[in-house]
C-alpha positions in Angstrom: -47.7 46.2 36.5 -44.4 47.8 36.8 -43.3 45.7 39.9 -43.4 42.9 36.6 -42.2 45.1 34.2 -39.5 46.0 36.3 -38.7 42.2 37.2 -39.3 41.5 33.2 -36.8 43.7 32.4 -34.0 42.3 34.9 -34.5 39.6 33.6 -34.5 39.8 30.1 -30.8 41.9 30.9 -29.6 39.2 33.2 -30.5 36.7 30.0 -29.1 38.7 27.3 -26.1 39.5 29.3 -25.8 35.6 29.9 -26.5 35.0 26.6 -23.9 37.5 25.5 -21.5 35.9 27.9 -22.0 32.8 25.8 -22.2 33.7 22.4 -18.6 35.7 23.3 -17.2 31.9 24.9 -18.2 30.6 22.0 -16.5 33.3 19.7 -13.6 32.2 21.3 -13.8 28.7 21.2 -14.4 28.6 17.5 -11.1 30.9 17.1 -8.9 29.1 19.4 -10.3 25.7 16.9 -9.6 27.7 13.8 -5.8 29.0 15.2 -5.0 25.4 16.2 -6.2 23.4 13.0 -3.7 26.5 10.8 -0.8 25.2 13.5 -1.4 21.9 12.6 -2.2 22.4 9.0 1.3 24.1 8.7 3.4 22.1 11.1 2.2 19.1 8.9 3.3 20.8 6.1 6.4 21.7 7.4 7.2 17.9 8.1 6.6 16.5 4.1 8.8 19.7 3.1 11.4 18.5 5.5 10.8 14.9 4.6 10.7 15.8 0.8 14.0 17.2 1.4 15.6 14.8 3.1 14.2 12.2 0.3 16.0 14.3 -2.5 19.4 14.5 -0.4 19.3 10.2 0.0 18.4 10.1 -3.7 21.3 12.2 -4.5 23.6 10.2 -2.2 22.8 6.8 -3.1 23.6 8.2 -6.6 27.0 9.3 -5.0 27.4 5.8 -3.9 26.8 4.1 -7.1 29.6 6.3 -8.6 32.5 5.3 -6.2 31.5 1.9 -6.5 31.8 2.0 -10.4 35.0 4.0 -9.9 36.3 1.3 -6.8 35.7 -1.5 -10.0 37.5 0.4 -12.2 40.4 1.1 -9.9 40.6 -2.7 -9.0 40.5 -4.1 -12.3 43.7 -1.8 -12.7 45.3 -2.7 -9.9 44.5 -6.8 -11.4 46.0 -5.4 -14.3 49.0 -4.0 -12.9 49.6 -7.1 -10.4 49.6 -9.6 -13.5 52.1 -11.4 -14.7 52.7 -10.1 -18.2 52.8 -6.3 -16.7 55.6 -8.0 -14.0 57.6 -9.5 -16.9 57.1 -6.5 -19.3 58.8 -4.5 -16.2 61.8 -6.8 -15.5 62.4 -6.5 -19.5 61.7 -2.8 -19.3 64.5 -2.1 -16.4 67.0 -5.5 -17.5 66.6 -7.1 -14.4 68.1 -10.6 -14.0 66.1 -13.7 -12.2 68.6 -15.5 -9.8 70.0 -18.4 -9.0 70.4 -17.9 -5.1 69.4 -15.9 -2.5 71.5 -14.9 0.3 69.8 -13.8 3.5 72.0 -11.0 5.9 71.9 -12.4 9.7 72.0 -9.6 12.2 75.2 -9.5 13.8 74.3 -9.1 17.8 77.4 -6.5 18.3 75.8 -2.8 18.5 75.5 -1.0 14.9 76.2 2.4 15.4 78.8 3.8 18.3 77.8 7.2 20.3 
């Protein structure tokens, strides 16, 4: 009886240090699963924060955009209204300038212009 006690009891260590052996792998798994689902958890959070981000700054540059084109309108409609022909006429009145009758166009003489 103690040759089987003896065995019994080998056993029975060999098992619960094999069953230790597993119940410590699966310690371990189960951590290593909960460390990696928190990595993801916050790297997924970390992209809608970036991409929440980059959402405002668009918003806040098409907004930009809508600006310079109301201000590019403005500045074109006064450029019209410089360019007109009233503001043209209202000038030559303004500075007494004279319409004329001919125009005389300056040939370029071929000698040289300026001596050294």
């Amino acid at each position: 009886m103690s040759k089987f006690y003896t065995l019994n009891k080998l056993n029975t260590q060999e098992h619960f240090l094999a069953n230790r052996s597993k119940i410590k792998l699966k310690f371990f798994r189960i951590i290593f699963v909960i460390i990696f689902i928190i990595f993801i958890s916050l790297t997924y959070l970390a992209k809608v924060n970036s991409i929440a981000i980059k959402g405002f700054k668009i918003k806040e540059l098409e907004k930009k955009i809508s600006q310079l084109k109301n201000e590019n309108k403005k500045l074109e409609m006064k450029i019209i209204q410089l360019e007109s022909t009233g503001k043209v006429e209202e000038v030559i009145d303004k500075f007494n300038l004279v319409k004329t009758t001919e125009i005389e166009y300056l040939r370029r003489s071929t000698g040289a212009v300026a001596a050294r």
